[in-house]
KOLZA-188606 format. One record per atom (N, C-alpha, C, O, CB): residue in three letters; residue number from 1; x, y, z. Coordinates in steps of 0.001 Angstrom, whole numbers, always signed. Glycine has a CB too. Layout:
ALA,NUM,X,Y,Z;
...
***
This chain:
UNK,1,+603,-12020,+4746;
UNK,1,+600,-11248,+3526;
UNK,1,+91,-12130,+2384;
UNK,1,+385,-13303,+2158;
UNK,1,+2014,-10692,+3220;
UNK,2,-829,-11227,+1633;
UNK,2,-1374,-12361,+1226;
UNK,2,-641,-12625,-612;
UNK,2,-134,-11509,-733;
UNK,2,-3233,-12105,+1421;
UNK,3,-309,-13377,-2009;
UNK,3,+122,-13097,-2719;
UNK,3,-481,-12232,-3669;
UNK,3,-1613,-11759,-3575;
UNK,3,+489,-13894,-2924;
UNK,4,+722,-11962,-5028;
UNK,4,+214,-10769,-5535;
UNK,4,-977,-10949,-6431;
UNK,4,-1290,-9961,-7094;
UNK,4,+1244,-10080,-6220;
UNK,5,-1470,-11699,-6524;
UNK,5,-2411,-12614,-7681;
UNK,5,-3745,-13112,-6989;
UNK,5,-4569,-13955,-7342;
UNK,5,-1520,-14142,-8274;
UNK,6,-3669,-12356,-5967;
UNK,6,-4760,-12864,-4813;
UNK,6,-6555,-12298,-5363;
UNK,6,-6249,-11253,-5938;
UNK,6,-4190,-11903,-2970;
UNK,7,-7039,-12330,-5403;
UNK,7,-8401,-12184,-5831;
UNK,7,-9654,-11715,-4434;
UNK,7,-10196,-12602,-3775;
UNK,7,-8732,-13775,-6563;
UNK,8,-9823,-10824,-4289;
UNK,8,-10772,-10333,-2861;
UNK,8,-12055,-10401,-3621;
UNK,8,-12166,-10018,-4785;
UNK,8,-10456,-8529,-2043;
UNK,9,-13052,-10926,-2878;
UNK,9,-14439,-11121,-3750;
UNK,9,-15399,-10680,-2223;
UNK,9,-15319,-11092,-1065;
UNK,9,-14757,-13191,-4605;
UNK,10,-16352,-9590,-2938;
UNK,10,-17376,-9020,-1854;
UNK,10,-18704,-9774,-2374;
UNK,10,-18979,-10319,-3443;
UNK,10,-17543,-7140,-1849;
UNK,11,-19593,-9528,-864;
UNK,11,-20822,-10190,-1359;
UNK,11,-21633,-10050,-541;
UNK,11,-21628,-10674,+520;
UNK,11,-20805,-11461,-1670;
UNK,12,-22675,-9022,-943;
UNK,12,-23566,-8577,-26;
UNK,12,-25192,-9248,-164;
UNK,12,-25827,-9380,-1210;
UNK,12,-23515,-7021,-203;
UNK,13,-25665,-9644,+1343;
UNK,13,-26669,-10931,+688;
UNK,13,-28224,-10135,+2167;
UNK,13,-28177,-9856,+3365;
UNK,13,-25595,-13550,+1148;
UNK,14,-29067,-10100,+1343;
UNK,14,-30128,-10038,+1998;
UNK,14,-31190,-10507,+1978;
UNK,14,-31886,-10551,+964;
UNK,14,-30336,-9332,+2053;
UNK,15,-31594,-11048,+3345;
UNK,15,-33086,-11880,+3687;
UNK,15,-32132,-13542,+3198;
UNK,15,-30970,-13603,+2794;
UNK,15,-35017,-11219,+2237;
UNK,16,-33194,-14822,+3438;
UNK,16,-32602,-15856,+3064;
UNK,16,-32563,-16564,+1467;
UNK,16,-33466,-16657,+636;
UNK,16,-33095,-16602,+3935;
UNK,17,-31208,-16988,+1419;
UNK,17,-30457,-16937,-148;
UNK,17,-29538,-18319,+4;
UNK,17,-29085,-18676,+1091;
UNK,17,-29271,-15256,-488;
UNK,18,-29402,-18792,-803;
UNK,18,-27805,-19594,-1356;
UNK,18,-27832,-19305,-2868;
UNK,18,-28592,-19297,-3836;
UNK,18,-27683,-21620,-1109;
UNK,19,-26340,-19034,-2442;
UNK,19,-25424,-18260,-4048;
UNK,19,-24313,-18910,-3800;
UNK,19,-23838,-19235,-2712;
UNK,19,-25009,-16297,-4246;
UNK,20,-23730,-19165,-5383;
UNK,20,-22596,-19672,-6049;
UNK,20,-21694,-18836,-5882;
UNK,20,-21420,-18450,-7018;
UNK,20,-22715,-19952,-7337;
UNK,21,-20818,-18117,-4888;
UNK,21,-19686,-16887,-4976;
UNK,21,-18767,-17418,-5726;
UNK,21,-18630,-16761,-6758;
UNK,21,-18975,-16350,-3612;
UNK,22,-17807,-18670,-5637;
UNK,22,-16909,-18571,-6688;
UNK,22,-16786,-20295,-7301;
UNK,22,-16854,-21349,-6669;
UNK,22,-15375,-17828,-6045;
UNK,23,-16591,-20054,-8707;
UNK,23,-16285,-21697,-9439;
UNK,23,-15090,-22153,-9566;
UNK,23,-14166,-21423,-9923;
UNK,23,-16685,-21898,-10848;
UNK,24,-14902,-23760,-9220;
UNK,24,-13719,-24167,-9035;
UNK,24,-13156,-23791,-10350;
UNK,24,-13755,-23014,-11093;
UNK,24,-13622,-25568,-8612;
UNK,25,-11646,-24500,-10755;
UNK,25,-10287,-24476,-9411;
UNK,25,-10311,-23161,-8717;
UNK,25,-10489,-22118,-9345;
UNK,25,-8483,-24605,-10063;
UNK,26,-10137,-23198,-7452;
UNK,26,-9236,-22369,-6972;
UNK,26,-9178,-22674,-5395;
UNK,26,-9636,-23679,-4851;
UNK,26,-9603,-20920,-7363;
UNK,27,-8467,-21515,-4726;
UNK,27,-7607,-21398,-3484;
UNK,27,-8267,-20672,-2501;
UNK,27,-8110,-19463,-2668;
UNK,27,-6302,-20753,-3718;
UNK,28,-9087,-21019,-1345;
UNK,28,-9628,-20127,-656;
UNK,28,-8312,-19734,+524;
UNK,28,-8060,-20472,+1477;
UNK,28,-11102,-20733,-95;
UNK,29,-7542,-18403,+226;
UNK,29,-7148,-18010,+1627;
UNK,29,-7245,-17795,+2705;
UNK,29,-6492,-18153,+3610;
UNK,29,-6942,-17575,+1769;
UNK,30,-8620,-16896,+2791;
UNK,30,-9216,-15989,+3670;
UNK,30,-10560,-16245,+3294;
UNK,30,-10986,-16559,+2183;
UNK,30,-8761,-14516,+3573;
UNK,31,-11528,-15973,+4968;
UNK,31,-12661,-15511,+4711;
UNK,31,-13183,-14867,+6145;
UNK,31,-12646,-15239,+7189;
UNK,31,-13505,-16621,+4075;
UNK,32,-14285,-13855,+6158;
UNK,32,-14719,-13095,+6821;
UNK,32,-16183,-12783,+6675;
UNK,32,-16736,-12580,+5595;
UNK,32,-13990,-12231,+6707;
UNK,33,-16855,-12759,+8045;
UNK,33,-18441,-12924,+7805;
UNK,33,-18735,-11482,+8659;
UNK,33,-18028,-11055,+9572;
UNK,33,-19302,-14627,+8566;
UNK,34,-19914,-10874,+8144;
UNK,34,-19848,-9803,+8857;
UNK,34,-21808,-9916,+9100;
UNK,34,-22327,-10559,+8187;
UNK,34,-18949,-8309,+7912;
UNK,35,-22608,-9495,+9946;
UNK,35,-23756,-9864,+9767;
UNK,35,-24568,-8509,+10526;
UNK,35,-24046,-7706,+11299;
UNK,35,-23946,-11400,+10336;
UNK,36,-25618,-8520,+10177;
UNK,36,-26662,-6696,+10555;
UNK,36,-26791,-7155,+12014;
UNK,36,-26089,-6672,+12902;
UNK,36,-28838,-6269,+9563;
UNK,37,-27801,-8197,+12251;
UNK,37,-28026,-9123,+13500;
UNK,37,-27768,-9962,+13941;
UNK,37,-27053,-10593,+13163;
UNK,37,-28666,-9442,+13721;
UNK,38,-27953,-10637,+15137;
UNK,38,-28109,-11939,+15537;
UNK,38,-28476,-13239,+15152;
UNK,38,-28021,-14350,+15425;
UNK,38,-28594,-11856,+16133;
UNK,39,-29703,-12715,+14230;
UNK,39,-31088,-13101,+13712;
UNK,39,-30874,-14024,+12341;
UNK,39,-31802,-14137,+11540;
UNK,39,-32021,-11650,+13366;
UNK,40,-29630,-14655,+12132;
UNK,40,-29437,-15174,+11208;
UNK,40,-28053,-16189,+11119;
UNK,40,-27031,-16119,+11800;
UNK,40,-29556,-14184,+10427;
UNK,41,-28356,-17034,+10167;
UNK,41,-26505,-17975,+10141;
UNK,41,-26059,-18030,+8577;
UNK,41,-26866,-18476,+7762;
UNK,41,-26552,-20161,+10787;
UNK,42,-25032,-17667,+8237;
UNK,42,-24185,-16938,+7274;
UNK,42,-23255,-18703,+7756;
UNK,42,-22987,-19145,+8873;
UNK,42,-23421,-14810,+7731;
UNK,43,-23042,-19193,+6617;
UNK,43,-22289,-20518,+5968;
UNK,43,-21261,-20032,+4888;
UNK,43,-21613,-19044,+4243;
UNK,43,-23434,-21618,+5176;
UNK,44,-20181,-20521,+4633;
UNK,44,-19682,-20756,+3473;
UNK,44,-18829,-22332,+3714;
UNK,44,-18013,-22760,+4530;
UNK,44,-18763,-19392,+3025;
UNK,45,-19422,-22783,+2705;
UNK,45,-18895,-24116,+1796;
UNK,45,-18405,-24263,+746;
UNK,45,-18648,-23552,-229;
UNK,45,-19599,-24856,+1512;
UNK,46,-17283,-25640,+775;
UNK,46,-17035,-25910,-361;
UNK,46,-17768,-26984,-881;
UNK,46,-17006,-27873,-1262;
UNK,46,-15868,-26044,-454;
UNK,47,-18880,-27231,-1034;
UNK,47,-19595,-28716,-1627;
UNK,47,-20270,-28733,-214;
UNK,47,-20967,-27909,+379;
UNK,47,-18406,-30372,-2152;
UNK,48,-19710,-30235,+170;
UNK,48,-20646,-30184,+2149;
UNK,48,-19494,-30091,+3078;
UNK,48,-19512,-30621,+4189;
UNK,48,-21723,-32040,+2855;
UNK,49,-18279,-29269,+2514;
UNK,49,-17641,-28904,+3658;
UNK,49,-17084,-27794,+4254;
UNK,49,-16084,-27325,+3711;
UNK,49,-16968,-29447,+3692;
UNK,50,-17498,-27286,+5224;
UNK,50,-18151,-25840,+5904;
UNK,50,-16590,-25222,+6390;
UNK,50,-15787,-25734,+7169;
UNK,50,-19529,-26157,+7576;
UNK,51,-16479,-23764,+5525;
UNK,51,-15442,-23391,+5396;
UNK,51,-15495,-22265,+6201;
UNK,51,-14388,-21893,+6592;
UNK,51,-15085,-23305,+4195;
UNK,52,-16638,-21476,+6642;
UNK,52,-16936,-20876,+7790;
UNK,52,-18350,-20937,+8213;
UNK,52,-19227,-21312,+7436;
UNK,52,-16530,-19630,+7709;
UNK,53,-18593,-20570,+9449;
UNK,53,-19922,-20161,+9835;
UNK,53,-20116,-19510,+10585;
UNK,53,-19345,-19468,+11544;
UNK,53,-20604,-20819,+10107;
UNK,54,-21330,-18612,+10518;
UNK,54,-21330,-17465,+11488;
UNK,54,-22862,-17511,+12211;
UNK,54,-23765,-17854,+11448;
UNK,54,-21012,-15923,+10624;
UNK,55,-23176,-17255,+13361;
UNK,55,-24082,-17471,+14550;
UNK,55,-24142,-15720,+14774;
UNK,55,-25097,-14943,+14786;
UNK,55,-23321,-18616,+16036;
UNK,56,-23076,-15569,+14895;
UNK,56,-23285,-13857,+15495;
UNK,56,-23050,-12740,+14929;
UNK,56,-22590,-12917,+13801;
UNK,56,-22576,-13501,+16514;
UNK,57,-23149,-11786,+15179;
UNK,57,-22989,-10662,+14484;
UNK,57,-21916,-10682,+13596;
UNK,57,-22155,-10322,+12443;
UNK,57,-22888,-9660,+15276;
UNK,58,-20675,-11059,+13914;
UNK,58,-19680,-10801,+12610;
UNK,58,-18346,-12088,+13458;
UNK,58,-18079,-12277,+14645;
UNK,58,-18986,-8453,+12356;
UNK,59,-17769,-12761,+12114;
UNK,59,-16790,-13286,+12377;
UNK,59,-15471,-12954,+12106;
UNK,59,-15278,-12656,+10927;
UNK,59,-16979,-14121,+12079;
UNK,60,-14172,-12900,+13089;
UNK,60,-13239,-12617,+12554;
UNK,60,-12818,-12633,+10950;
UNK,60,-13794,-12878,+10240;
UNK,60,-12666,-13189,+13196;
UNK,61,-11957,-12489,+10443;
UNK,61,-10717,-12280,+9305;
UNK,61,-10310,-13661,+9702;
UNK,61,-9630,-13789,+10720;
UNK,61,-9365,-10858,+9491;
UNK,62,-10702,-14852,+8906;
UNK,62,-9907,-16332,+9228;
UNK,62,-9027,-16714,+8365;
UNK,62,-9450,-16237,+7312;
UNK,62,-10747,-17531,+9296;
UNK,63,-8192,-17201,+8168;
UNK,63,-7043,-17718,+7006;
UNK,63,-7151,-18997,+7063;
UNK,63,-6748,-19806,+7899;
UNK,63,-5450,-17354,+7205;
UNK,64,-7884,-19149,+5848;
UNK,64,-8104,-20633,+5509;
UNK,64,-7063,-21684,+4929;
UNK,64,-6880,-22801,+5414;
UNK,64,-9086,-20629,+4596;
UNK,65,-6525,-21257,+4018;
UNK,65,-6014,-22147,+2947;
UNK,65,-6517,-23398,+2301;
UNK,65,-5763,-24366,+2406;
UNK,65,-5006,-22482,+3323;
UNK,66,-7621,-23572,+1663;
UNK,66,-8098,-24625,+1248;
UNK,66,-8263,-24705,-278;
UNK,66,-8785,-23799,-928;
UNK,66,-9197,-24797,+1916;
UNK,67,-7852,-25692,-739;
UNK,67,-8458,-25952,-2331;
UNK,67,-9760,-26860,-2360;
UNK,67,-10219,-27860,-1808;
UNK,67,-7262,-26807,-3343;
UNK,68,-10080,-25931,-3319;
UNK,68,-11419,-26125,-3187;
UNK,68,-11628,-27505,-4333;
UNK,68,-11010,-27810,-5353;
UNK,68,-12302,-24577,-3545;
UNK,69,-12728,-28098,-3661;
UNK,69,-12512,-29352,-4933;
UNK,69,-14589,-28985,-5254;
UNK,69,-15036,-29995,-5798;
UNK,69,-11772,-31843,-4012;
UNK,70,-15099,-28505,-5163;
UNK,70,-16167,-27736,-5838;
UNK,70,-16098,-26325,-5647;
UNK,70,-15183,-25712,-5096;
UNK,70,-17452,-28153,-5416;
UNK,71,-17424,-25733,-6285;
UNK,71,-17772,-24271,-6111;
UNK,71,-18112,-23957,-4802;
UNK,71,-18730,-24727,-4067;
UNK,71,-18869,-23842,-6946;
UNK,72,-17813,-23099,-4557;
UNK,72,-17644,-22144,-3075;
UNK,72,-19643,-21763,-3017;
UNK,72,-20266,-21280,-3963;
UNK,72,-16171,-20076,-3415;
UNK,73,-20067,-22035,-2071;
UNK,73,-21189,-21764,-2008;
UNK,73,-21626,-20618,-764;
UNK,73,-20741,-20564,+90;
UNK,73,-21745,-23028,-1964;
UNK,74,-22297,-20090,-603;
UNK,74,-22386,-19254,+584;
UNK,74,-24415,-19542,+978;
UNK,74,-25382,-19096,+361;
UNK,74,-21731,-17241,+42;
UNK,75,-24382,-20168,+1841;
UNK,75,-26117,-20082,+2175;
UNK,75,-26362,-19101,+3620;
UNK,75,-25535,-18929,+4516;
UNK,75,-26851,-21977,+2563;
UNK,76,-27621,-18586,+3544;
UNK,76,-28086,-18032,+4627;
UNK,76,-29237,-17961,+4856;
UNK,76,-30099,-17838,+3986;
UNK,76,-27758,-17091,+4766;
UNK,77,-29458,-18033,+6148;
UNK,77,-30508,-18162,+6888;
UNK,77,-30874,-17148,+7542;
UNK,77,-30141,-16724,+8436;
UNK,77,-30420,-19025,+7603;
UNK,78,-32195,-16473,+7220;
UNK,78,-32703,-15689,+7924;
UNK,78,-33418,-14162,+7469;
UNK,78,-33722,-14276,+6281;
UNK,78,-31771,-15641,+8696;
UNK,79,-33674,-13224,+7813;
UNK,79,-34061,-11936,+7375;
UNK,79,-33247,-10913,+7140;
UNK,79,-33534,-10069,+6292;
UNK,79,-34806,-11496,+8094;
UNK,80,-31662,-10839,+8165;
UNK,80,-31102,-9648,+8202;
UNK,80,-29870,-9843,+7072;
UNK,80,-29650,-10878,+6443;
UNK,80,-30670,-9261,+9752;
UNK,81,-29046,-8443,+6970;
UNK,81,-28458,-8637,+5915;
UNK,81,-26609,-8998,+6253;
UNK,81,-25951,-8551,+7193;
UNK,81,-28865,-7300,+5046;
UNK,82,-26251,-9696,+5421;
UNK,82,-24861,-10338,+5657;
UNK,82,-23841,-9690,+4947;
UNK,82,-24337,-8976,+4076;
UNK,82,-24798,-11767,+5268;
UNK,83,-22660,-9650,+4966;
UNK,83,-21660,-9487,+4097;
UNK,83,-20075,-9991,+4110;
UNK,83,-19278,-9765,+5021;
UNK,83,-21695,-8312,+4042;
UNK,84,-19857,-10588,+3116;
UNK,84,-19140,-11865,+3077;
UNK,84,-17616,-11086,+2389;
UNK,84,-17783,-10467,+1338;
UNK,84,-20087,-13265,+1967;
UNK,85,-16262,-11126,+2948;
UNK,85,-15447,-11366,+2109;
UNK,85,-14346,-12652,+2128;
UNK,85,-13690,-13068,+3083;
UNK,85,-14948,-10261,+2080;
UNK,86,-14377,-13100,+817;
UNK,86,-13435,-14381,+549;
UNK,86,-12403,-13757,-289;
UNK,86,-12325,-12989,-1248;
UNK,86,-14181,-15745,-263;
UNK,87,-11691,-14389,+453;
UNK,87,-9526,-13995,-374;
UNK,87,-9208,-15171,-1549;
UNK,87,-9562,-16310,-1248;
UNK,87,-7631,-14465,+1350;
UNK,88,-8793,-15044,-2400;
UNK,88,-8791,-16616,-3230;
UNK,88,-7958,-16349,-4258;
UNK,88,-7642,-15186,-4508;
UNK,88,-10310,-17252,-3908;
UNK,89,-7455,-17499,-5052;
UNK,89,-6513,-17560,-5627;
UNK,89,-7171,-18032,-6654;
UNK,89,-8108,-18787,-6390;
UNK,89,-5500,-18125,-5115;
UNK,90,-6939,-17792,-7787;
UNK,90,-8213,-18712,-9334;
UNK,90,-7532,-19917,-9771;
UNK,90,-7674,-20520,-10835;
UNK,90,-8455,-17644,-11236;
UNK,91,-6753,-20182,-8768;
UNK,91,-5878,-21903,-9006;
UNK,91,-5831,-23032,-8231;
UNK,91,-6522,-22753,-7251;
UNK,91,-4473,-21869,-9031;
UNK,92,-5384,-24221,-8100;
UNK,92,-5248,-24395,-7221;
UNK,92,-3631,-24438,-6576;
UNK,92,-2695,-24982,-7161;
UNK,92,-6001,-25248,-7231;
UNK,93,-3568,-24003,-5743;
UNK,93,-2321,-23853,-5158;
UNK,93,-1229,-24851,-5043;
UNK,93,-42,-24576,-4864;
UNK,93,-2554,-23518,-4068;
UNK,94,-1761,-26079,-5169;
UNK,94,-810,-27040,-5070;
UNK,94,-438,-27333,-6414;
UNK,94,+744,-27326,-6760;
UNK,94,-1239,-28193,-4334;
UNK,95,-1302,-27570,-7132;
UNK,95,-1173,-27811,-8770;
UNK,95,-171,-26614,-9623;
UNK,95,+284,-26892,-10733;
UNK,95,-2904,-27704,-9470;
UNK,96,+58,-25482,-9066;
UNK,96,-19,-24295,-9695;
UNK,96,+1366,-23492,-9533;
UNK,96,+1159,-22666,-8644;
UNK,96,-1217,-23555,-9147;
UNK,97,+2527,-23385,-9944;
UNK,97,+3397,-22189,-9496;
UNK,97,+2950,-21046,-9419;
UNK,97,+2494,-20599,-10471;
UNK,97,+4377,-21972,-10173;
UNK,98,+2894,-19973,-7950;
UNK,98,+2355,-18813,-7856;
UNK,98,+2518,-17834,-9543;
UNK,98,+3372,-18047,-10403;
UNK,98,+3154,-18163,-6471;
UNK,99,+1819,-17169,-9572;
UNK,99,+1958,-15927,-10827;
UNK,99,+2566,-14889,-9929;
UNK,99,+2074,-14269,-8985;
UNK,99,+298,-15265,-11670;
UNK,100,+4349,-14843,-10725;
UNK,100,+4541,-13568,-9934;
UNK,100,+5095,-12416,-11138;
UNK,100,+5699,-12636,-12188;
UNK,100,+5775,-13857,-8552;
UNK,101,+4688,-11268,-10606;
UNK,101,+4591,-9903,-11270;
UNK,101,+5409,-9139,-10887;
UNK,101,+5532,-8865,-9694;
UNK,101,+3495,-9245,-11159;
UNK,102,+6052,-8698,-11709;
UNK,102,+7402,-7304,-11426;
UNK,102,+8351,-7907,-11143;
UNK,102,+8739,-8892,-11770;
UNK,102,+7326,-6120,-10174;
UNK,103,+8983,-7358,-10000;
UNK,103,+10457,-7588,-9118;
UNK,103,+10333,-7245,-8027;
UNK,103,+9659,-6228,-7865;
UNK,103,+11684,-6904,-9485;
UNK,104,+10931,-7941,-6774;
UNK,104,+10949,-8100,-5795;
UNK,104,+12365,-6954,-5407;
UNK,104,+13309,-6697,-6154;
UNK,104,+10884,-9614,-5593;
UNK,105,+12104,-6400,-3959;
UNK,105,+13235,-5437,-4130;
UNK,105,+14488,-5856,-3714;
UNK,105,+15336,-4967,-3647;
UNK,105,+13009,-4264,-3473;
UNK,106,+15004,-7593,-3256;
UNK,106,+16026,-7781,-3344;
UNK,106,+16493,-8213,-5122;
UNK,106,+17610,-8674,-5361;
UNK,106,+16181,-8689,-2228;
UNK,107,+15920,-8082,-5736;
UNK,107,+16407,-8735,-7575;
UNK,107,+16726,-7564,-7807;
UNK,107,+17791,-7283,-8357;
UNK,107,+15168,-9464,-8948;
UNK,108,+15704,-6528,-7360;
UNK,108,+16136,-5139,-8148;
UNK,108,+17580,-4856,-7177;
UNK,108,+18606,-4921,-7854;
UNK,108,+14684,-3596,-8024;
UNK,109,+17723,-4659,-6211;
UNK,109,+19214,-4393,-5844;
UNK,109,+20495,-5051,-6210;
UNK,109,+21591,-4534,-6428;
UNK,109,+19284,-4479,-4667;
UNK,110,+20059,-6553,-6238;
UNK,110,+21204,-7366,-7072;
UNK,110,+21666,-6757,-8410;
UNK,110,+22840,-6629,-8757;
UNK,110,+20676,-8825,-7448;
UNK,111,+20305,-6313,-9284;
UNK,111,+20387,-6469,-10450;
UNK,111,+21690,-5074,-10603;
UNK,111,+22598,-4979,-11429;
UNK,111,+18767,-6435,-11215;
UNK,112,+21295,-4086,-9400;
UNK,112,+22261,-2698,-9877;
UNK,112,+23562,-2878,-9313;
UNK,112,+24512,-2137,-9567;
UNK,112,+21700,-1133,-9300;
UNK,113,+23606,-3929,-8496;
UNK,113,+25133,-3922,-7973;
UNK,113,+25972,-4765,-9030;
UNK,113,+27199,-4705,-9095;
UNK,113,+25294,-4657,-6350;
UNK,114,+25012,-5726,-10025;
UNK,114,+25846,-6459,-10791;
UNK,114,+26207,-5169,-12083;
UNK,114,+27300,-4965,-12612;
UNK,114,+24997,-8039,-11309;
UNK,115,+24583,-4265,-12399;
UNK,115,+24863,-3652,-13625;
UNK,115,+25951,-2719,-12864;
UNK,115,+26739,-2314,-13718;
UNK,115,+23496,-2908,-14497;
UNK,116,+26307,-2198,-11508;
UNK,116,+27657,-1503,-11549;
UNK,116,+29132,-1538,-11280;
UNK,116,+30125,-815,-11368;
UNK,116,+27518,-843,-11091;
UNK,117,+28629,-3231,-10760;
UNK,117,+29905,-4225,-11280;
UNK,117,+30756,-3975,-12763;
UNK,117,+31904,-3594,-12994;
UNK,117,+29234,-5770,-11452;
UNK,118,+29416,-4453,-13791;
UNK,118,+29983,-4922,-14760;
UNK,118,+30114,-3250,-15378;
UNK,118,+30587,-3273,-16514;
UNK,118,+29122,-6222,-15564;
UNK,119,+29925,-2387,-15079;
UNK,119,+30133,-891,-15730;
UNK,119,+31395,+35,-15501;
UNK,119,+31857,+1047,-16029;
UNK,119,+29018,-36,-15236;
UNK,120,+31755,-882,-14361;
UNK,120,+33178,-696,-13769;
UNK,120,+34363,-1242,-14477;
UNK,120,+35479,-783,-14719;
UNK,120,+33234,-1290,-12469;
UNK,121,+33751,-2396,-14739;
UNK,121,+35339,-3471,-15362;
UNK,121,+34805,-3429,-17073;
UNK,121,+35466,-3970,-17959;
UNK,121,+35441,-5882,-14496;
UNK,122,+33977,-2959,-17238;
UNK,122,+33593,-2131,-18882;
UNK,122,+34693,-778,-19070;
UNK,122,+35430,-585,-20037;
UNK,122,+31574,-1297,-18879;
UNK,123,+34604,-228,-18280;
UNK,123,+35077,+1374,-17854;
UNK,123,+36511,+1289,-17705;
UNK,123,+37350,+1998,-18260;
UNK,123,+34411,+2014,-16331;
UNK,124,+36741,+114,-16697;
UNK,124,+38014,+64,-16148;
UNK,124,+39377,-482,-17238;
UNK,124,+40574,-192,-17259;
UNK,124,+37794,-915,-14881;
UNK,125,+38578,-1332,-18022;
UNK,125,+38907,-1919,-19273;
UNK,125,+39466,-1044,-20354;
UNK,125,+40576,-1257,-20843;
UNK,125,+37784,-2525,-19758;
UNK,126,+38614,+35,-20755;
UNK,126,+38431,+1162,-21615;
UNK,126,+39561,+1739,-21002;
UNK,126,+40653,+1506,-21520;
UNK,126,+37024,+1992,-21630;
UNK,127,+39493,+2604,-19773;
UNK,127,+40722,+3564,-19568;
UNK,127,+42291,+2788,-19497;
UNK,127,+43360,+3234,-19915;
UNK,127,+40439,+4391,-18055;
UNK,128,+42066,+1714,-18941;
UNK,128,+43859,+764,-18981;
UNK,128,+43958,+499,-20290;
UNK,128,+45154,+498,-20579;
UNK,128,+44106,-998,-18074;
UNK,129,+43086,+207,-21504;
UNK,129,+43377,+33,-22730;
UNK,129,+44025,+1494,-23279;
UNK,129,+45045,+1372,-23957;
UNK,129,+42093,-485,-23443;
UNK,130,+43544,+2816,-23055;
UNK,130,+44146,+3832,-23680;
UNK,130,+45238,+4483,-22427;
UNK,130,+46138,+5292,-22648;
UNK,130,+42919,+4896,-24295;
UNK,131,+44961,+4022,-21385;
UNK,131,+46412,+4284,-20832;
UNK,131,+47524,+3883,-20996;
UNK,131,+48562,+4545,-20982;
UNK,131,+46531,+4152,-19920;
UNK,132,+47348,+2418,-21216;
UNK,132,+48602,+1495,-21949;
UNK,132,+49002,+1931,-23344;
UNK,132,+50155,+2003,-23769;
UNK,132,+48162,-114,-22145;
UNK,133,+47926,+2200,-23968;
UNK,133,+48473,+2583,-25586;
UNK,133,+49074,+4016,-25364;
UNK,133,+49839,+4066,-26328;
UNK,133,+47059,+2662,-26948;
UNK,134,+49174,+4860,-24903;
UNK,134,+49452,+6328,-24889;
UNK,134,+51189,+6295,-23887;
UNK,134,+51992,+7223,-23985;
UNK,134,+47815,+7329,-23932;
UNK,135,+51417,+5150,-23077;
UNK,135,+52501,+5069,-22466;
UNK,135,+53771,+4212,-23452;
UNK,135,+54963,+4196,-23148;
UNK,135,+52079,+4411,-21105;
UNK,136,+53184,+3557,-24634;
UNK,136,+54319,+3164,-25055;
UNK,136,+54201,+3870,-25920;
UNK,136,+55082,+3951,-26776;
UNK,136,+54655,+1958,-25266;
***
């Protein structure tokens, strides 16, 4: 699963190219090569170190985890057309406490058993205070 702050970047590349897909810092999670033909080799790098490569028609869904210490480059070779997705984080992961958003659904359950905790002995408080006063 990937986190909530995760960044999916598409990239559709035809005939032979090298492109800049993403600028450092950041976190490559994932990447996935998908290709028309045979007839070509689909790279992604970080600087000169090869974060996937593809020979054949399409490469699995890989889970990388790498910080990247340059820009993510993608080169290809050949005529037919490629298509690239990279999973990434715009940080680097080690440097970085995740960004997290909302509430998780064990906080939200804590949070109502405490708010009906404390709504009880609010409540419970209230009625023994005017039960006691009304008995003497």
């Amino acid at each position: 699963m990937l986190q909530i702050d995760t960044i999916t970047y598409y990239l559709e590349i035809n005939g032979t190219t090298t492109t800049t897909a993403i600028y450092k810092p950041c976190t490559i999670l994932a990447t996935q090569i998908q290709q028309e033909r045979t007839s070509s080799n689909t790279i992604i790098k970080d600087g000169t170190i090869v974060l996937n490569k593809n020979y054949s028609l399409s490469t699995p869904y890989i889970e990388v985890n790498h910080i990247c210490q340059n820009n993510i480059i993608v080169e290809k070779i050949g005529n037919d057309n490629a298509f690239i997705t990279l999973n990434y984080l715009p940080y680097e992961r080690a440097t970085t406490t995740p960004k997290k958003y909302g509430f998780t659904n064990g906080e939200i359950l804590i949070s109502f058993f405490l708010f009906i905790i404390m709504l009880g002995s609010v409540f419970g408080f209230i009625i023994n205070k005017f039960l006691t006063d009304k008995q003497k």
